[in-house]
C-alpha positions in Angstrom: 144.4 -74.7 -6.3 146.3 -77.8 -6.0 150.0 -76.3 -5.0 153.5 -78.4 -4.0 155.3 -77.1 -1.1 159.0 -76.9 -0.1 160.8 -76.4 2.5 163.8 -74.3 1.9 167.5 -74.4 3.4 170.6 -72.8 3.6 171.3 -74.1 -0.3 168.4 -72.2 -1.3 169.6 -68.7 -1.3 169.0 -68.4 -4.9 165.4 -69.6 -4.5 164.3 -67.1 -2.1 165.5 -64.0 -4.1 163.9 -64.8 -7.8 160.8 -65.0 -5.8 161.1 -61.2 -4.2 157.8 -60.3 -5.7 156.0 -62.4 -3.1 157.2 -60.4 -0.4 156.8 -57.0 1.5 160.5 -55.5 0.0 163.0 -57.6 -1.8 164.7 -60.4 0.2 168.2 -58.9 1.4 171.0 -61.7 0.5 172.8 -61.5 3.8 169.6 -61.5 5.6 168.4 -64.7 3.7 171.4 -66.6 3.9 171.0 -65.7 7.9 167.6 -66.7 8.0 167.8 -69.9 6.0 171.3 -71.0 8.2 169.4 -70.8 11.1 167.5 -74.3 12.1 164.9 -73.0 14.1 163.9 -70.5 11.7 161.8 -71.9 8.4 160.3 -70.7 5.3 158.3 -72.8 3.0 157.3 -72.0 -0.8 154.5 -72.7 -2.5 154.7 -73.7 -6.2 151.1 -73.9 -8.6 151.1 -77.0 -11.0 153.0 -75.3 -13.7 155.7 -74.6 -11.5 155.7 -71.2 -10.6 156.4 -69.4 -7.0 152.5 -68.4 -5.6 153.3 -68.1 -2.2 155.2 -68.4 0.7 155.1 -69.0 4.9 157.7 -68.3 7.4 158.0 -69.1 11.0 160.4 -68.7 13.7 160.7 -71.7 16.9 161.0 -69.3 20.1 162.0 -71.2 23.1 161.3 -70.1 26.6 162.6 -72.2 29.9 159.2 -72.5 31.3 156.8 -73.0 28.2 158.8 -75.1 25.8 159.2 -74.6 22.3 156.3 -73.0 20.1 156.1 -71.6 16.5 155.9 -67.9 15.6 153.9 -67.3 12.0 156.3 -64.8 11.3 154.8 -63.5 7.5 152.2 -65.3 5.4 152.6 -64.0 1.5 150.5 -65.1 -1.5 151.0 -63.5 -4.8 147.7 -61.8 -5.9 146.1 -63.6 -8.8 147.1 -66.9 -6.6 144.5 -65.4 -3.3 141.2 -66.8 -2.6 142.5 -70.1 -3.6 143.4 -72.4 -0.7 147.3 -71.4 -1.3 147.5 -69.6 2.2 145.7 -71.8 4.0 147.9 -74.7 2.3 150.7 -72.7 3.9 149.4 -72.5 7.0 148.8 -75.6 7.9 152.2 -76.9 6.5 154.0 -74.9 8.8 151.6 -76.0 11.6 152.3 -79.8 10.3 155.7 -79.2 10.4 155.7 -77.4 13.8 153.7 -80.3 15.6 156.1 -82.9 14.4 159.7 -80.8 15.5 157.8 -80.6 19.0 156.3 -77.3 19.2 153.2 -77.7 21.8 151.6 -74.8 19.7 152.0 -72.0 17.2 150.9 -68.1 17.2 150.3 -64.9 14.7 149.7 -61.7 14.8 147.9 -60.0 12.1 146.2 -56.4 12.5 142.2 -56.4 13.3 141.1 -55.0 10.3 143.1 -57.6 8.2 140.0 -59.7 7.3 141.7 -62.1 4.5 144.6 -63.5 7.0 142.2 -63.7 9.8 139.9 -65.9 7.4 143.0 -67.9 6.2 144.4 -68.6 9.7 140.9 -69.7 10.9 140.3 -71.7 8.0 143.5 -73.7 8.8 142.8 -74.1 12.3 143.4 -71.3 14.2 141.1 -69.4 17.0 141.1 -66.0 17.9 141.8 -66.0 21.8 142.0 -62.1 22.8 142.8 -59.1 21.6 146.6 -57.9 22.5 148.4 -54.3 21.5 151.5 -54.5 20.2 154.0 -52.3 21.0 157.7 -51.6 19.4 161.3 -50.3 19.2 162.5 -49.2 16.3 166.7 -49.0 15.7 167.2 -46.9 12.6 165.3 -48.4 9.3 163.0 -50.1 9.4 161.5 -53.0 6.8 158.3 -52.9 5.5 
């Protein structure tokens, strides 16, 4: 599927929450406007030809003083009857386009190991699987989906 894709900014509040289907729970204002001030986080949209919301990719720039700046795939979401169609993979490698030309020297994702479709889409748009890592968390009060 042919899609257009846009990267969204801090005017694009609005944007972000008529599109709350695509995502785990709805998009919390305060939390978008956050996330959309910020310049080193990002979230692209993907739109099919007739203009509708099938998608979206967001990623995070983490900085470290001895590695530089690299890009954190932090949630890949396409809306059901849009899957299988190139849409994530479109995503993808947007956000890896993007990434490369603000100077990251790589970007990263996690996904779970028995998450087949994202593994597929993050190969297809260029990424290897290295190693296998466990992830481990803290959890302060509720937590999002």
């Amino acid at each position: 599927m042919q899609v257009e894709i846009r990267r969204l900014g801090p005017a694009d509040e609005e944007a972000v929450l008529a599109v709350a289907a695509l995502f785990d729970d709805p998009p919390e204002p305060e939390a978008t406007r956050r996330f959309l001030a910020e310049p080193t986080h990002h979230l692209f949209l993907a739109y099919d030809p007739a203009g509708r919301p099938v998608g979206f990719v967001s990623g995070v720039e983490t900085t470290h003083p001895d590695k530089g700046t690299e890009m954190f795939l932090y949630e890949l979401g396409v809306d059901e009857p849009a899957r299988r169609q190139g849409v994530g993979r479109a995503l993808v490698e947007a956000l890896a386009a993007f990434s490369e030309g603000r100077g990251c020297y790589g970007m990263w994702a996690l996904t779970d190991d028995d998450n087949l479709a994202a593994q597929k889409t993050y190969q297809r748009a260029g990424a290897r699987g290295r190693s296998s890592h466990l992830m481990l968390d803290w959890s302060f009060g509720d937590e999002p989906s």
